[in-house]
Every structure is written in structure tokens, then in C-alpha cells.
C-alpha positions as CSV (number, residue, x, y, z in Angstrom):
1,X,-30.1,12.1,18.7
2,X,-26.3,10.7,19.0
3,X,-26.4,8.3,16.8
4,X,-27.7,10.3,14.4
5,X,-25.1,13.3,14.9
6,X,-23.0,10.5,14.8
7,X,-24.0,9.1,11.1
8,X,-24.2,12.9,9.9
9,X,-20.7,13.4,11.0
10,X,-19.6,9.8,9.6
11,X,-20.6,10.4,6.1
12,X,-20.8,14.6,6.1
13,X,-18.6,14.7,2.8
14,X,-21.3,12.3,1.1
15,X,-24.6,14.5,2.8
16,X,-23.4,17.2,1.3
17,X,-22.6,16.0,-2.0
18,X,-25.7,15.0,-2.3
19,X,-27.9,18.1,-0.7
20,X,-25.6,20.0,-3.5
21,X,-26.9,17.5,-5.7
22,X,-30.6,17.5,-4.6
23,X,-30.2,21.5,-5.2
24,X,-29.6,21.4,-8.6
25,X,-31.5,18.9,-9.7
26,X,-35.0,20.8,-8.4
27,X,-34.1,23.9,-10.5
28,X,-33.4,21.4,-13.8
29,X,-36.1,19.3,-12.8
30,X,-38.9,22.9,-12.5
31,X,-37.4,24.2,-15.5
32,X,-37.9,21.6,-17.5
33,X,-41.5,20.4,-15.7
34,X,-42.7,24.3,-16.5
35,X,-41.6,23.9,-20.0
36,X,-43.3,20.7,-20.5
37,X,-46.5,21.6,-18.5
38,X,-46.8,25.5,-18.6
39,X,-48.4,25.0,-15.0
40,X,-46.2,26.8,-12.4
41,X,-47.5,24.5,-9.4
42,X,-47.6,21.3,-11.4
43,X,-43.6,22.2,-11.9
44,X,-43.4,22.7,-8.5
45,X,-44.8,19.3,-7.1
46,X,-43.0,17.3,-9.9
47,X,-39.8,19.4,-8.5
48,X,-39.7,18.8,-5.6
49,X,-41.0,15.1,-5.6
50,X,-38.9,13.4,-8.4
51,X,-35.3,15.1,-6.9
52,X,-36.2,14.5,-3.0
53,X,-37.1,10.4,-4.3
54,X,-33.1,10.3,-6.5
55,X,-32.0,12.4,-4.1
56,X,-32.4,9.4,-1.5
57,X,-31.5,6.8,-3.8
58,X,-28.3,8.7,-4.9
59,X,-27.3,8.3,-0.9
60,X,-26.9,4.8,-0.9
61,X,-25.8,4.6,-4.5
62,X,-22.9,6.8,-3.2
63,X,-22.4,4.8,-0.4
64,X,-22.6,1.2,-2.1
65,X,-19.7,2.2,-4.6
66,X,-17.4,3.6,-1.6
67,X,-18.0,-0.1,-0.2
68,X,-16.6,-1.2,-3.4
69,X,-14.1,0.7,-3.6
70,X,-12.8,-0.2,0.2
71,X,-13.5,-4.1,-1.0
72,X,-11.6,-3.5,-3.7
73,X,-8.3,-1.8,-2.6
74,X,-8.6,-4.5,0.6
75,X,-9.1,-7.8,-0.5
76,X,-10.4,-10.5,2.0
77,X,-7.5,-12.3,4.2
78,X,-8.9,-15.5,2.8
79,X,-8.8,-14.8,-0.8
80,X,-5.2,-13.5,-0.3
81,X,-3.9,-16.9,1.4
82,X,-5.0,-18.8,-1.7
């Protein structure tokens, strides 16, 4: 239970850009599921499903381009002695 307090509190800016996110996207993702289906509960399950799935994936997106970013702005110690 630490280490996961731990891993909330490490990357707490990035959880909850992406539960804002994930919010969103499940109201956009029913309106447009209702609109397409008419079906309230076939909205509902593709609304829930689709968002929770990117809303994963758009975790470790976030996190890959912050590794970039660090990489980027701190070059290794052996590319700088060249």
C-alpha cells in the first residue's frame, strides 16, 4: 500500500490530468455513442469502455513524453564529452 501512495504522490499532477481527462471524454464519448446508436445502455458500455482503455494509455503517453523532455533538457555525460 506504500508504494503505491508513493507512485500516486510521485506522479499526482499527471493522475489528475488524466482522471480530468477520462471525465470528459465519457460524456463526449455517450453523447456521441447515443447519437449514433439511439440505445441509452449501448452508449453507456461504449462510454465507459472506450475512455477507461485511452484513459490508461494516455498515462503512459504522458509519462513517456516527460521522459523526453527530461532526456532532452539533460543530455547524457557521454554524448557531452564528445
Amino acid at each position: 500500500m506504500t508504494r503505491l501512495l508513493h507512485l500516486f504522490h510521485a506522479n499526482q499532477p499527471t493522475l489528475l490530468k488524466t482522471g480530468s481527462y477520462y471525465l470528459i471524454h465519457i460524456v463526449v464519448a455517450a453523447c456521441v455513442a447515443y447519437a449514433v446508436t439511439r440505445n441509452f445502455w449501448a452508449s453507456l458500455t461504449l462510454s465507459l469502455l472506450e475512455p477507461t482503455v485511452q484513459a490508461v494509455a494516455y498515462f503512459f503517453h504522458e509519462k513517456a513524453w516527460n521522459r523526453a523532455q527530461t532526456r532532452k533538457s539533460h543530455p547524457p555525460a557521454l554524448a557531452a564529452a564528445q
